[in-house]
N, C-alpha and C positions, 0 to 999 in steps of 0.2 A: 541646892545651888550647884552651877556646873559652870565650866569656862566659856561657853556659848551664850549663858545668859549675863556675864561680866560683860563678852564684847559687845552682847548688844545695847549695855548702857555705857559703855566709853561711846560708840558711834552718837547716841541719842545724845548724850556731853557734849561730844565735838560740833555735832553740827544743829542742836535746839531744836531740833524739829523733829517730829516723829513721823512725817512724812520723807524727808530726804534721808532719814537714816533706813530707815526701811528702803528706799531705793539704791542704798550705797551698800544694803546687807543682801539686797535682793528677795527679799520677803518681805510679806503687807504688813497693814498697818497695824490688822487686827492680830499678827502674829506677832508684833515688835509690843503691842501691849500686854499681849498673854504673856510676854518671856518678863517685861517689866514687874506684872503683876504679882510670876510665881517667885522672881527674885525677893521683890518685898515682903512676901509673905514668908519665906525663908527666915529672911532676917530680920525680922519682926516688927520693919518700920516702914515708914514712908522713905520712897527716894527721890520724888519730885513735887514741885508745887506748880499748878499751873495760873499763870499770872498772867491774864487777859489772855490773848494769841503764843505767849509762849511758854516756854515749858523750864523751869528753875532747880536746883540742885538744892535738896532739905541738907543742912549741915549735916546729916546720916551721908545722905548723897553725893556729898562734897568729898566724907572720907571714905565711902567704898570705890569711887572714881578713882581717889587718890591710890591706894592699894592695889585696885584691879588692873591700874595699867600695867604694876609691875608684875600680877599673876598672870597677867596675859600674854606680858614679855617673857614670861621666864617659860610658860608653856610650848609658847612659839619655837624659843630655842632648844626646850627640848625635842620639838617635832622633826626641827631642822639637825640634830647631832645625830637622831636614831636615823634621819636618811644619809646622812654622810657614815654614818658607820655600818649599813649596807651597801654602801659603793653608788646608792641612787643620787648622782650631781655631783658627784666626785671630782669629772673633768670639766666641769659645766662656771661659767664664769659671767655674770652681769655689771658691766662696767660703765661709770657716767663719768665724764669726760669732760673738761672745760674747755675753751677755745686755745687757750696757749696747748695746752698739752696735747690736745686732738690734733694738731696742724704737726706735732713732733711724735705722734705716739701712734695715732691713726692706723695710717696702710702700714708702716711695720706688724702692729699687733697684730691686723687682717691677716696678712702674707703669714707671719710666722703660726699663728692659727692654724691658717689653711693647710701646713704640712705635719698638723698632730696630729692624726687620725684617734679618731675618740673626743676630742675635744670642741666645744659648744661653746661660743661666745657672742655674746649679745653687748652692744653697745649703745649710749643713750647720749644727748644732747639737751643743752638747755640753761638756764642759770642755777647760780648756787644753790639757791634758794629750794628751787624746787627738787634737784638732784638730794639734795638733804633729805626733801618729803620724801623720796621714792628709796633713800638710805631707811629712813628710822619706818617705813611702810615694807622692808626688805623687797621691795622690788629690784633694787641692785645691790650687790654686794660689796662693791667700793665705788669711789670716786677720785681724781685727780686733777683737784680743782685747783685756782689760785690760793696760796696760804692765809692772804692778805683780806678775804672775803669769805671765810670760814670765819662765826661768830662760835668761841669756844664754849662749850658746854659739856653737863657731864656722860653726856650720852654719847659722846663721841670721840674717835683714838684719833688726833689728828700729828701724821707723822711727816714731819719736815722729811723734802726732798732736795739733792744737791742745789744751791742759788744758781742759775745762768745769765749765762752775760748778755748785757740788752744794750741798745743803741739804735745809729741811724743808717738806713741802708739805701742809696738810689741805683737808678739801672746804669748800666755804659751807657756814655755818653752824654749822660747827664751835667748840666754845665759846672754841676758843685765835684763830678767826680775827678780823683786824680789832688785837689787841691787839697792843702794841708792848715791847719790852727784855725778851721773856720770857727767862727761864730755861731752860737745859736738864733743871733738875729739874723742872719743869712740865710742859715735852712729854714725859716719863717718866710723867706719872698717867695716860698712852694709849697703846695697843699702837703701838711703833714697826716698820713695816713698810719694809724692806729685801734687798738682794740679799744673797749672802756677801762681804764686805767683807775687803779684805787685810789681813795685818800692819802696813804699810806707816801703811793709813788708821784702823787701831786704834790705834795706836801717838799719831798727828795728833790721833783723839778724845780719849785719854786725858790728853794733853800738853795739852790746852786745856780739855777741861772736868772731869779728874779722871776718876781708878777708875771712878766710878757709869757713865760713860763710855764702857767699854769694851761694843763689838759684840756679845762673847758673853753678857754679860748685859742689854744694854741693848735689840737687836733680841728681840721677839716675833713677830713675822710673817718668815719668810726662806722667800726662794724666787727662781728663777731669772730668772721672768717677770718682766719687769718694768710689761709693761702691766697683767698681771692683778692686779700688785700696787698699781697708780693704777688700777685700775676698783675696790678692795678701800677704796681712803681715798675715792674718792668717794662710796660708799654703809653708811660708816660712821665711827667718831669717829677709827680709825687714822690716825697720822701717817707719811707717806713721809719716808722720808730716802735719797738718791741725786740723780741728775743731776735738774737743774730740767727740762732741754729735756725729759724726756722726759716731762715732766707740763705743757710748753710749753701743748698746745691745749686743755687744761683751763684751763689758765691764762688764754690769752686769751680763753676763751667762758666767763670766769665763773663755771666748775663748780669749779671750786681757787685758792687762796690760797694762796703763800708766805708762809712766817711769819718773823717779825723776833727774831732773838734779841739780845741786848745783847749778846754775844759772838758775830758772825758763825761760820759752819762755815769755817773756813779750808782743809780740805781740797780739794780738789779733782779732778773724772775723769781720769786719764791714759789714752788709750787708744793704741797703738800698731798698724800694717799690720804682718804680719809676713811675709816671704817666707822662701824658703831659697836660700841664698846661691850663688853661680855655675850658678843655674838658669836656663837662656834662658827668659824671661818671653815670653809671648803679647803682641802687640800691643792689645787688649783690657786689660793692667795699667794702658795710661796713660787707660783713660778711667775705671776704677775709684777710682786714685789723686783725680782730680779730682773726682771724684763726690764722695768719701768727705771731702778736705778741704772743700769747698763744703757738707756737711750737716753735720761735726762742728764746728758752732761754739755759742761761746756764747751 
């Protein structure tokens, strides 16, 4: 038995098919049955049953699954300690990124990047979900997602980051700007421009300003971006609602207003770093961490 022929039956697990796992391992089919083959005969049992067109885990095969993923994990992390402790990806850094944090993290991280010499960084985009996949797949080595859309588990460190303060933002001249103890039935007479908003903070909306309140009725504009969505309230009557910072340099050059409601947005951004848990971390996570606390603040 070897760690080669473990992965090739977690692949065969994951995805029931001996034909797509072989396409996901890049070797045929008749190669993904020999490593099946010599594994069972290793271990002196059956590992699957095949049941009409698919292919079933024999309770043998339920629990070397169970086992292999973590001799699989834990060899992985060796492979990855012995290159960090030759200096190989030393300053090398894979980042995914969720849409609040990318619109405040983004071109700083680029820029300051660009003036490390040595240093390599790659960034991704996408939903939580999948940045997840491409965490526990170590295809990137952290993420900075909302807190609120990380479903906890044991596989993964997820570290709260500073809360930021959220609200309503239009452009000058906008007819709400300038006025004071509005309503939120007011900023409702204007497309309210937002990202997808959690349970969490639909729940906060509705709890302070009523039903009319809720996200799914109340957001007109949604979408991921969030610059494009403050370059959308700048050159029209739409009001932003999400993080101030990230409508910050409109703010101070004048081009945007926050607005005053009589009932403050009591909500607020959580964003959390998420790593996955007993992964030897690059040397490079401790200059990310401080980046990242030093730009998410209020």
């Amino acid at each position: 038995m070897n760690i080669k022929h473990l992965e090739h039956l977690l692949a065969l697990a994951d995805s029931g098919s001996f034909s797509r796992a072989a396409e996901k391992l890049f070797i045929t089919q008749s190669a993904l049955s020999r490593s099946i083959q010599t594994l069972e005969d290793d271990l002196g049992g059956k590992l699957l049953d095949r049941v009409g067109k698919r292919n079933e885990l024999t309770p043998l095969g339920l629990d070397v699954v169970s086992r292999a993923r973590h001799i699989v994990r834990d060899a992985a992390e060796l492979r990855d300690s012995a290159k960090l402790l030759q200096g190989v990806g030393k300053r090398t850094l894979r980042i995914g990124l969720g849409s609040g944090p990318a619109a405040l993290l983004l071109e700083p991280l680029l820029l300051d990047t660009a003036k490390q010499p040595g240093m390599r960084l790659t960034v991704t985009h996408g939903s939580v979900e999948l940045q997840i996949l491409g965490l526990r797949s170590r295809d990137i080595d952290a993420m900075v997602v909302d807190m609120r859309r990380v479903v906890p588990a044991s596989d993964l460190n997820i570290e709260a980051l500073p809360e930021m303060k959220a609200g309503f933002v239009v452009r000058r001249g906008h007819p709400l700007a300038g006025l004071k103890n509005l309503e939120l039935s007011t900023l409702l007479e204007y497309p309210i421009a937002s990202t997808p908003l959690s349970d969490e903070v639909a729940r906060q909306l509705i709890s302070q300003y009523g039903h009319f309140a809720n996200p799914a009725e109340m957001v007109s504009i949604r979408s991921d971006d969030i610059k494009s969505l403050v370059r959308t309230v700048e050159q029209t009557d739409a009001v932003f609602l999400g993080v101030i910072a990230a409508a910050q340099n409109g703010i101070d050059e004048g081009r945007l207003i926050e607005l005053r409601l009589k009932k403050p947005l009591a909500a607020r951004a959580r964003f959390a770093c998420v790593t996955l848990a007993g992964r030897t971390e690059a040397p490079a996570m401790t200059y990310f961490r401080t980046f990242v606390q030093e730009h998410l603040k209020s």
